[in-house]
N, C-alpha and C positions, 0 to 999 in steps of 0.2 A: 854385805852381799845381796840380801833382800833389796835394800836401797836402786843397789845397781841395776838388778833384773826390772826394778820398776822404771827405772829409766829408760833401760833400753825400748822395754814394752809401751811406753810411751813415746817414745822414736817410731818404734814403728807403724805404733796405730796415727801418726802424726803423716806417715809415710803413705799409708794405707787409705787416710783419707784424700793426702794429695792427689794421690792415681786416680780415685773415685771422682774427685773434683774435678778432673780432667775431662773431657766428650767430645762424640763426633757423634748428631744426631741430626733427624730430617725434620721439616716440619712443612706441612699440618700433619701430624700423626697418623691424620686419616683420610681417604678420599673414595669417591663413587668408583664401584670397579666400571671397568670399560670406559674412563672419564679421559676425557684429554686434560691433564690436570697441572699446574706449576707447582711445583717443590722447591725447598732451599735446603742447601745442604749446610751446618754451623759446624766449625771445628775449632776448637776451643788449642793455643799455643800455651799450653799448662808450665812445662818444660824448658822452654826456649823458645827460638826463634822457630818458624817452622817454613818451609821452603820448599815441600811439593806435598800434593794432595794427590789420590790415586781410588775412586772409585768403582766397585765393580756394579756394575746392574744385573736384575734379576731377567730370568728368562722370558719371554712372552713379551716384555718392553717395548714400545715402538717408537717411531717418530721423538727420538731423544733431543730435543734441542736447546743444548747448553747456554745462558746467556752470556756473553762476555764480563770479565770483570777485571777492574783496571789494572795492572803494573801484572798480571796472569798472560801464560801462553796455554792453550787449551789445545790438547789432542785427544783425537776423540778414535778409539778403536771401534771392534765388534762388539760388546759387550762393556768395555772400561774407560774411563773418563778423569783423562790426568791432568792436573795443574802445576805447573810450575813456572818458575823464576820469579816469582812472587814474594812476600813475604809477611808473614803473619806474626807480629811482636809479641813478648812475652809477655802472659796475660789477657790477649788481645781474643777474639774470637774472627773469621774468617768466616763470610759467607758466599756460597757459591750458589744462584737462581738456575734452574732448572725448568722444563715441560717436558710431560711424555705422555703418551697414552699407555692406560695401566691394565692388567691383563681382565677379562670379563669372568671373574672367579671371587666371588662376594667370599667375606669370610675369613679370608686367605690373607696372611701378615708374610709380606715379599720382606728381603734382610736385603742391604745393602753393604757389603763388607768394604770400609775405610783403612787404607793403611798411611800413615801419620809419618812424614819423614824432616824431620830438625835438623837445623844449620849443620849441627855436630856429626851427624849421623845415625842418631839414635832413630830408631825405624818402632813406633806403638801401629798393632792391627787390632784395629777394631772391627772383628770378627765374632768376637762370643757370642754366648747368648746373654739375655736379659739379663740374668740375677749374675753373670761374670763382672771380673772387674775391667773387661775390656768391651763392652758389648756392641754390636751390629748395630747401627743403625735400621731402622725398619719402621714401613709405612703398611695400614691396614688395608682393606677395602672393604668400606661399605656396599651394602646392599647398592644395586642405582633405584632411582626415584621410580617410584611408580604410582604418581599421583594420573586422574583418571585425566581425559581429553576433554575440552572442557565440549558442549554439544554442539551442536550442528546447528546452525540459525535455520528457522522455520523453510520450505519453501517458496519461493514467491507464487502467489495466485492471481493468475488473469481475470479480472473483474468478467461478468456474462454479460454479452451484450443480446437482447433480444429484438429481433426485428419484423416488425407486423407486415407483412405484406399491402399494397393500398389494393382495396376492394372495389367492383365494378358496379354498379347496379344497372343490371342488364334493365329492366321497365323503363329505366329514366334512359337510358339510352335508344330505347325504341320507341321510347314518345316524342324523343328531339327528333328521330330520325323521320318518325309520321308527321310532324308537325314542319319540316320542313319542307317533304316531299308534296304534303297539300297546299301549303303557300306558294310551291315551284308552280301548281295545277292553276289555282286560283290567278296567278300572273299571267301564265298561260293562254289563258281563255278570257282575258280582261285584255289581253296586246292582241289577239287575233278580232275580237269582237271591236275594237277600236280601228282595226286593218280593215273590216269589212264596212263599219260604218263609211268610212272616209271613200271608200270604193265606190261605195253608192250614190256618194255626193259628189262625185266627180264625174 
């Protein structure tokens, strides 16, 4: 009997770890609040085959812009973000690329709840919290950067230009001007006294 309850109990921690081994998680783990940022979203077909994916986003979210991914049809609601006619093989992981701008609330761990839908029908939501065996996907936000500006280049400064006025020298100017007016005198009286000799000789 002992025998048996150990086997069972090892079925089911065997079972226990399968679950575990299973995920739908985002990454980078972490991004600048207020960032316009890319995310991938990994969902891991533990299970089976797995044939639509169904994302819900947090509130504040903007600008969600899912990227295309191939053999997937993407609808995109007010809040949720479904994939299907896809298909993710058993074993396989499934990734779906993402952007959004993320809310301006540093500190703050958004949850994104996954729900898991298999060929079969079997439906895993990945909803919980952290330490569940089903847990949320969920991205943090850092602080944003606040590194300083870097500074201001100097002014530019206009070189001085000084400029001297050109100066007069009144003396030198009134001795050209006496020095010409007594040459005017001198020619003056040197052409009339030439006008009067020649008058007399005639």
């Amino acid at each position: 009997m002992r025998r048996t309850s150990l086997v069972v109990v090892a079925a089911l921690g065997l079972v226990i770890v399968a679950q575990a081994g299973a995920h739908a998680e985002l990454a980078p783990k972490q991004v600048p609040a207020g960032s316009v940022s890319d995310f991938t979203l990994s969902v891991e077909a533990e299970e089976g085959p797995t044939v639509k994916i169904a994302m819900q986003l947090p509130p504040r979210m903007a600008n969600v812009k899912p990227v295309d991914v191939s053999g997937w049809q993407l609808k995109l609601g007010t809040r949720v973000l479904t994939w299907t006619g896809g298909r993710i093989a058993r074993g396989r992981t499934g990734k779906f690329p993402i952007s959004g701008q993320f809310p301006r609330t540093p500190g703050k761990t958004l949850k994104f709840p996954v729900v898991q839908t298999y060929r079969n029908g079997k439906v895993v939501r990945w909803i919980g919290a952290p330490s569940s065996t089903e847990p949320a996907p969920t991205i943090r936000l850092a602080a944003a950067s606040t590194a300083p500006a870097p500074p201001a280049p100097p002014a530019a400064t206009t070189p001085t230009t000084t400029t001297t006025p050109a100066t007069t020298n009144e003396d030198d100017d009134n001795g050209s001007a006496g020095w010409i007016i007594g040459a005017a005198i001198v020619v003056g009286l040197a052409a009339a006294g030439a006008a009067l000799f020649w008058r007399r000789r005639g």
